[in-house]
N, CA, C and O of each residue as an XYZ file, in Angstrom:
216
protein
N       0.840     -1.176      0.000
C       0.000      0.000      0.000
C       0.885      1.239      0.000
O       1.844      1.263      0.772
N       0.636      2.283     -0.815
C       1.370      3.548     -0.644
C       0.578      4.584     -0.371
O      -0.450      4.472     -1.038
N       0.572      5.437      0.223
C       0.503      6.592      0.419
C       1.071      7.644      0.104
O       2.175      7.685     -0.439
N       0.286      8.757      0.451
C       0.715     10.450      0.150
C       1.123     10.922      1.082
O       0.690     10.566      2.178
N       2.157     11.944      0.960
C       2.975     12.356      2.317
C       1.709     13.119      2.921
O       1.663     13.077      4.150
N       0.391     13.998      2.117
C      -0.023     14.282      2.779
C      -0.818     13.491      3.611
O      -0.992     14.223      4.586
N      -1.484     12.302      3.849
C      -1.781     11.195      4.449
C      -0.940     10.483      5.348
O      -1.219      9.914      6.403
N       0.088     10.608      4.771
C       1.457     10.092      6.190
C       1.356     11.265      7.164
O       1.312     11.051      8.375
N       1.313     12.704      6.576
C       1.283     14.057      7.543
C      -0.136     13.905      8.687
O      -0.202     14.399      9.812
N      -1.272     13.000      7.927
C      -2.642     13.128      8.808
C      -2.283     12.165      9.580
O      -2.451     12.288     10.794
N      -1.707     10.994      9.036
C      -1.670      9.993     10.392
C      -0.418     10.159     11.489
O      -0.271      9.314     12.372
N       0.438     11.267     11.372
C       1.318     11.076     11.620
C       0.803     12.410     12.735
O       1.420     12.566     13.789
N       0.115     12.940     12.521
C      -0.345     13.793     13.141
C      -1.946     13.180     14.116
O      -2.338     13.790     15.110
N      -2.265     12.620     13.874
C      -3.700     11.750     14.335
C      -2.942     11.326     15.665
O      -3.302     11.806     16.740
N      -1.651     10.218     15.566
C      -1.548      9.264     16.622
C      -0.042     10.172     17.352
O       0.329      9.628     18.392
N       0.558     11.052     17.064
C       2.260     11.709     17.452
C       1.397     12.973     18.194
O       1.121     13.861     17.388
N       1.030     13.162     19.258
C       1.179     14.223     19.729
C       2.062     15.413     20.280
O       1.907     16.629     20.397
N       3.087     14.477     20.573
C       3.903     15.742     21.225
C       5.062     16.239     19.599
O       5.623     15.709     18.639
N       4.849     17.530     20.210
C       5.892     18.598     19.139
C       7.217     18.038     18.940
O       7.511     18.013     17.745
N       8.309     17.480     19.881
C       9.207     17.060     19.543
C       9.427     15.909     18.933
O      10.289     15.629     18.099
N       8.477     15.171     19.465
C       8.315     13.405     18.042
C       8.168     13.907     17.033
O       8.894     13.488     16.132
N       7.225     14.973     16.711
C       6.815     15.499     15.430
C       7.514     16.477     14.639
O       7.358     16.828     13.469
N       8.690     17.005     15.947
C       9.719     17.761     15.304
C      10.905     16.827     14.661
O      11.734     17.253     13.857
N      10.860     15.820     15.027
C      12.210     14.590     15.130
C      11.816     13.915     13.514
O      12.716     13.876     12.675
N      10.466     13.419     13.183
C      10.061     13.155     12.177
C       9.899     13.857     10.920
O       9.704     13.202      9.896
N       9.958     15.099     10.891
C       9.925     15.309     10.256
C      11.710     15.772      9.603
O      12.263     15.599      8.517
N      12.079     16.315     10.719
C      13.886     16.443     10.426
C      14.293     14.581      9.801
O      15.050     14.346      8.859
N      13.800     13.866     10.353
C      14.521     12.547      9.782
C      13.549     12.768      8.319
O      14.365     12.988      7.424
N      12.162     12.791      7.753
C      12.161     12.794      6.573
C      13.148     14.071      5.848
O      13.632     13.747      4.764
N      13.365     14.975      6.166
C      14.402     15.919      4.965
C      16.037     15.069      5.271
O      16.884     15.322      4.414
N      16.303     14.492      5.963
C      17.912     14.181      6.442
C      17.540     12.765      5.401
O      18.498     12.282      4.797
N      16.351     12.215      5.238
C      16.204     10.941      4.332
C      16.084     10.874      2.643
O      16.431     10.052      1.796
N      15.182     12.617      2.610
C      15.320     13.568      1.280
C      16.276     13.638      1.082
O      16.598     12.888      0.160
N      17.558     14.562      1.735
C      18.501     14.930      0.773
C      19.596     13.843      0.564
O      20.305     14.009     -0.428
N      19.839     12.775      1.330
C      20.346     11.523      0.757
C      19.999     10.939     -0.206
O      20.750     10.558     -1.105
N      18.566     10.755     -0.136
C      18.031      9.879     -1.845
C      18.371     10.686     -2.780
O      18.985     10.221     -3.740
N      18.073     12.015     -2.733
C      18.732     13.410     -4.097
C      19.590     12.718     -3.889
O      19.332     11.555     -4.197
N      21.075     12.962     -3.270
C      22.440     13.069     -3.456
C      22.893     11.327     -4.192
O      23.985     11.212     -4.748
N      22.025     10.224     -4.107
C      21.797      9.034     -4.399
C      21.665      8.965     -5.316
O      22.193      8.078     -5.987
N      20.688     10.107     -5.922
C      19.992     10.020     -7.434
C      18.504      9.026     -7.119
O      17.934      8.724     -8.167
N      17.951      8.595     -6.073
C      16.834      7.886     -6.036
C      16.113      8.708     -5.944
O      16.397      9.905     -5.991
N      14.273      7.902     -5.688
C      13.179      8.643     -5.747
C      13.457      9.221     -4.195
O      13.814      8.617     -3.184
N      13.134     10.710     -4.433
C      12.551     11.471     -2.912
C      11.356     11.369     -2.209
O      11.373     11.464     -0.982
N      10.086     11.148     -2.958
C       9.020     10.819     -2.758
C       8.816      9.239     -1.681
O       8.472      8.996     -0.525
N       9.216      8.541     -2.761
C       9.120      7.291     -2.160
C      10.175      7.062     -0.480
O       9.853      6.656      0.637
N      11.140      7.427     -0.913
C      11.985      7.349      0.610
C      11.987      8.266      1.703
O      12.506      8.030      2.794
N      11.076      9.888      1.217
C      11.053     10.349      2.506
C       9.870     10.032      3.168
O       9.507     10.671      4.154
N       9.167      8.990      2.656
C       7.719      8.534      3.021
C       8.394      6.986      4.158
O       7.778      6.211      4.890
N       9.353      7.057      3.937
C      10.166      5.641      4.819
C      10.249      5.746      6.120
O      10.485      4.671      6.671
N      10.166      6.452      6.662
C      10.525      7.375      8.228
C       9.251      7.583      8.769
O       9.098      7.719      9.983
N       8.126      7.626      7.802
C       6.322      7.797      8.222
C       5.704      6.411      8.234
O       4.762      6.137      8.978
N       6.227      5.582      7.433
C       6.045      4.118      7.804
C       6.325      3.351      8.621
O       5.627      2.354      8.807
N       7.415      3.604      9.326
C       7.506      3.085     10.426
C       6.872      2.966     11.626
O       6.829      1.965     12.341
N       6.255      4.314     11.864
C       5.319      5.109     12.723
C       3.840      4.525     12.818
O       2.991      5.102     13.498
């Protein structure tokens, strides 16, 4: 199943209440972004990797 980051953003926001989980998650999706760029892989697909776990 895949999803949209904006759908990873609702659930990720539904069940993460506190600001710093939600500050932590989202710094690990851009620190997971600019590796896949610098990789040459999809950004989409891998900064959505860090919301799946969750």
């Amino acid at each position: 199943m895949t999803i949209t980051r904006n759908e990873a953003v609702e659930l990720l926001n539904k069940y993460v209440k506190n600001e710093r989980m939600l500050n932590h998650c989202y710094a690990s999706e851009s620190v997971m972004r600019a590796l896949v760029h610098r990789l040459g892989r999809d950004e989409e697909e891998w900064g959505l990797k860090e919301e799946r776990v969750l």
